[in-house]
N, C-alpha and C positions, 0 to 999 in steps of 0.2 A: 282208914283208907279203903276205898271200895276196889273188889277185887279183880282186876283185869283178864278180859274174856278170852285172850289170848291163849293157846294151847299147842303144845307140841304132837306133834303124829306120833313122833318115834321117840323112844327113850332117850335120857341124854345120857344116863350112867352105864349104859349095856357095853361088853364086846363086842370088835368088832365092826363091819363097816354098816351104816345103814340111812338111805333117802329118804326124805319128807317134807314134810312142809312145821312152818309156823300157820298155824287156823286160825284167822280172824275172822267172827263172823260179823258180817256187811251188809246191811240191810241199803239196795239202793232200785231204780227205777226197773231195773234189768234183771234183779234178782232178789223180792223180799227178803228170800231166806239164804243169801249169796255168802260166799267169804272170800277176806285175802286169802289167798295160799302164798304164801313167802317160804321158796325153797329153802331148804335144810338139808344137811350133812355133816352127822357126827362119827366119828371114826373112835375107838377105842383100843389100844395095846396093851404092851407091858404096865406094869405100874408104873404112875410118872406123872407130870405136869400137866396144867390143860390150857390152853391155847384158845384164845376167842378171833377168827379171823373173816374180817367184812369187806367186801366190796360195793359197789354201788350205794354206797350212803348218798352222794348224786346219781342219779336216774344218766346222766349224760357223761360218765366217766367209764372205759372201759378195759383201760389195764386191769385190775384189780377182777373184776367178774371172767376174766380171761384165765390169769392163774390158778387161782381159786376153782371155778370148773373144772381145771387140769389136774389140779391137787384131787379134787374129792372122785372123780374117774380113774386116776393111775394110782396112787396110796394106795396099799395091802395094809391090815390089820396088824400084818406078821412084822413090818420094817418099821413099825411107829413106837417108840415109850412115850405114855402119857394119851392124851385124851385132846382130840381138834374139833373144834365145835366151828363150822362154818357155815356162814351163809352170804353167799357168792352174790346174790340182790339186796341187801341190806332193805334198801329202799326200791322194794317190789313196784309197785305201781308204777314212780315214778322211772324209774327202769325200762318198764315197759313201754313206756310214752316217751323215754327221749330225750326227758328235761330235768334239768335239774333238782326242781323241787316237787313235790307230789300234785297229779291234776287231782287228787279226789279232792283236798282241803287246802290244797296251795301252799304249803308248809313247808319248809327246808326241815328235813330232816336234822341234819347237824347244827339249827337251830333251836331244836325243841327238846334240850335234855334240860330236866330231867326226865320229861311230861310228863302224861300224867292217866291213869289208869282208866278212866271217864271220857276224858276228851277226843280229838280226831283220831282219825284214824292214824295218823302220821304219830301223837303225842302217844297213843298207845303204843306203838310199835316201840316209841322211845323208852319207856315204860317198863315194856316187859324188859328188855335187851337191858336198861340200867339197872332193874331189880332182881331179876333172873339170871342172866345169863352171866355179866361183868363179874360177877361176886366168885363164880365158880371159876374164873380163869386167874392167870398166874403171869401171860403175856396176851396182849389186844395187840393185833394190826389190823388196821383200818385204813386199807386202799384207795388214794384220790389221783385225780390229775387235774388238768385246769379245763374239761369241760369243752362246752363251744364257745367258751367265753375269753378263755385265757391258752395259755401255750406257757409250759415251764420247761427249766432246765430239768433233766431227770433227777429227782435228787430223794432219801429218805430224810425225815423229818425227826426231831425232838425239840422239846419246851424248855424252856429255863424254869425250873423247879424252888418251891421253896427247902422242899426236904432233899437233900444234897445226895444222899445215899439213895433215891430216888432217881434223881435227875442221873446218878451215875451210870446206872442202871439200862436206864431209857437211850441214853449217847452209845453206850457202849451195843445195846441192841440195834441201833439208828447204823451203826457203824459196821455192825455185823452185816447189815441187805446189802450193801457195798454196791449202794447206784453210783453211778458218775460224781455226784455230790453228795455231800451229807450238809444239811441245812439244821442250825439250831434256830427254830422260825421262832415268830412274834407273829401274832394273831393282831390282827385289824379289826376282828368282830367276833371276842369269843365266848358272848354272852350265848350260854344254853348249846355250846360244844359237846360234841359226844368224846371228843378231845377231854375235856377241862371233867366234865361225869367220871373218866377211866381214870384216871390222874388223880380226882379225887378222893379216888378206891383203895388208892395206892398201887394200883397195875403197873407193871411195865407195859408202856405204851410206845409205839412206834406209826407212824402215819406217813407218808408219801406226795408228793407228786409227780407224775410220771409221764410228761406231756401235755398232749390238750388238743384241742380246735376240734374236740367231739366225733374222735374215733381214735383207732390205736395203730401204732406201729411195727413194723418188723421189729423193730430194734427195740421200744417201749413195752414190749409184751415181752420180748427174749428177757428184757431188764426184770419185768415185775416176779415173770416164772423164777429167775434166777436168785432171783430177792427174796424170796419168800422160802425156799430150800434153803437158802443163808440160814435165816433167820431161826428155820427147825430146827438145823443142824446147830445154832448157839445157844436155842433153847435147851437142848438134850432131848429133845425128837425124835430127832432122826440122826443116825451113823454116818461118819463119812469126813471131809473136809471141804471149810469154805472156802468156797472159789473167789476174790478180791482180784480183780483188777487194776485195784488203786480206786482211790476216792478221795476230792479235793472238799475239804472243810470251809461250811461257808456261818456267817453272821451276819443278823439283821438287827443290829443295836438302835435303831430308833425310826422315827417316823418317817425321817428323812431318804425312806427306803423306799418309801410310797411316794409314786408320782400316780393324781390324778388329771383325769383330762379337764383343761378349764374350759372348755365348750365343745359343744356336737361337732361332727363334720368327718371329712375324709381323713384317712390314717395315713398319712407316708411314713414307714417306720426308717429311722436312721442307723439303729443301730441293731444288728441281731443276737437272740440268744449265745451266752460265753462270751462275748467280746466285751475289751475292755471300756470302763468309761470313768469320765474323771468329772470333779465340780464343774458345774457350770458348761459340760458339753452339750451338743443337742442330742435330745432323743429320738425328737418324733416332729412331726411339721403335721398340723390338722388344719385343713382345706375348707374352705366354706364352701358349702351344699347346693344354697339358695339361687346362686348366679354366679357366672364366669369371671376371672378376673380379682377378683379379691385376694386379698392377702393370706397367707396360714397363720397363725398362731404356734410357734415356736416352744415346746415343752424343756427345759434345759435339766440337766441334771442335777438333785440338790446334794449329792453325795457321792465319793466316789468307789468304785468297785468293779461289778462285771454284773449285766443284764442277764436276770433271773429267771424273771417272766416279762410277760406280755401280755398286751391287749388284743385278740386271737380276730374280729372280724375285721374287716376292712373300715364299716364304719364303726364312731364311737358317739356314746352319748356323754353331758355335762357329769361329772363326777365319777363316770368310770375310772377302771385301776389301769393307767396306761403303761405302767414300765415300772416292775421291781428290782430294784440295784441290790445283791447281794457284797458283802467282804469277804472276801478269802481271808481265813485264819492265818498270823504270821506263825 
């Protein structure tokens, strides 16, 4: 396998606190001899654990690059056991631009794992971070929200696992961020997940969604900042006790959780984030575009529970994700 150009600025094993970058060097119009710079901060303490934790794996997500900032600016060397390896723009470029998946190669990041040491800029990024980086950690959190596309209920994330001491693991961490919900999700699309990479390392993995419609909140950033200090603190990080305000247990046992939109058109949403919804209620009323007068098309719900997420703009297109029905755990 050919070796990926990728290169750290600053050591990763050192004490101590220290800023840099991941160097990728980028040959493009503007700059033959250019590179990514993908911020970095690695922290070192006592002897102890190490921590891999990401933000912006979407460019258009911003809890996560919120706390993470926070963390690598206020964290002392002196209050940390174990070792945090952060990089608060996972997904550099696309970050910078706003969008979800990268403008240099068009690429979803959380797409492209394993990738691949050769290829885009995006699949190398993947690349280094699943061959370098994942191996040396012990807990991954990888900060998301629902973007300009989607709007969720605040909630942390874990997978239904095959290895069960595994999965315990991952819940009981999921449990520890103590958002408003805790969600054992089912993935819709999770071919080439940086999800399904860390999971397959055997890491404790933890992942989020923390809102959406493509900025952050008072209340969405206090959560993530708050989440993330949980999580130290269960790791054995950091001193002190979790703060829980309670968290309601959710499941996504089948397909029937996913409502897409069956045609374009105007949104009228029926029902809002948290509230409850039962078979067969409406969801959402989508308006035709074309001309006045026309009828909506009626979304009904094919499961019952309480509305998770949503479809964040006004309009939608044919097969968008219009409305995720979660179950509260009895």
């Amino acid at each position: 396998m050919p070796d990926n150009p990728i290169r750290p600025t600053i050591p990763l094993d050192a004490p101590g606190k220290r800023h840099g970058f991941l160097k990728l060097p980028h040959s493009r119009n503007d700059s033959a001899w250019g590179a990514q710079m993908i911020p970095l901060t690695v922290i070192g303490g006592a002897p102890g654990p190490t921590a891999l934790l990401t933000g912006a794996n979407h460019g258009d997500e911003y809890e996560g690059p919120i706390a993470l900032q926070a963390l690598a600016h206020e964290l002392e060397p002196g209050a940390l056991t174990g070792r945090l390896i952060i990089l608060p723009f996972f997904n550099h470029p696309a970050f910078q631009a706003g969008t979800r998946v990268s403008p240099i190669d068009g690429v979803n990041l959380n797409r492209a794992f394993p990738g691949a040491p050769d290829g885009s800029v995006t699949q190398k990024i993947a690349d280094y971070v699943a061959r370098q980086l994942v191996p040396l950690a012990d807990l991954v959190v990888d900060f998301h929200s629902g973007g300009k596309t989607l709007d969720f209920l605040p909630q942390a994330c874990a997978h239904v696992l095959d290895d069960s001491a595994q999965q315990a693991r991952c819940v009981a961490a999921a449990r520890a961020f103590a958002a408003p919900y805790t969600l054992m999700l089912r993935e819709i699309d999770a071919a080439g997940m940086y999800d399904s990479e860390v999971e397959g390392q055997g890491k404790t993995f933890v992942t989020t969604e923390l809102g959406g419609g493509g900025t952050a909140t008072a209340r969405s950033a206090r959560i993530a900042r708050r989440g993330l200090r949980n999580l130290l603190i269960h790791a054995g990080h950091l001193p002190g006790e979790i703060e829980d305000p309670g968290t309601v247990m959710l499941d996504m046992p089948g397909d029937e959780c996913y409502h897409a939109a069956p045609c374009s058109g105007l949104v009228e949403p029926l029902v809002d984030l948290g509230e409850a919804v039962h078979r067969g209620m409406a969801l959402a009323r989508i308006w035709p575009v074309e001309r006045s007068g026309g009828a909506p098309e009626t979304v009904l719900a094919q499961t019952e529970g309480i509305l998770a997420a949503r479809h964040f703009p006004g309009l939608t297109q044919i097969g968008d994700t219009l409305a995720v029905v979660a179950v509260p755990r009895r």
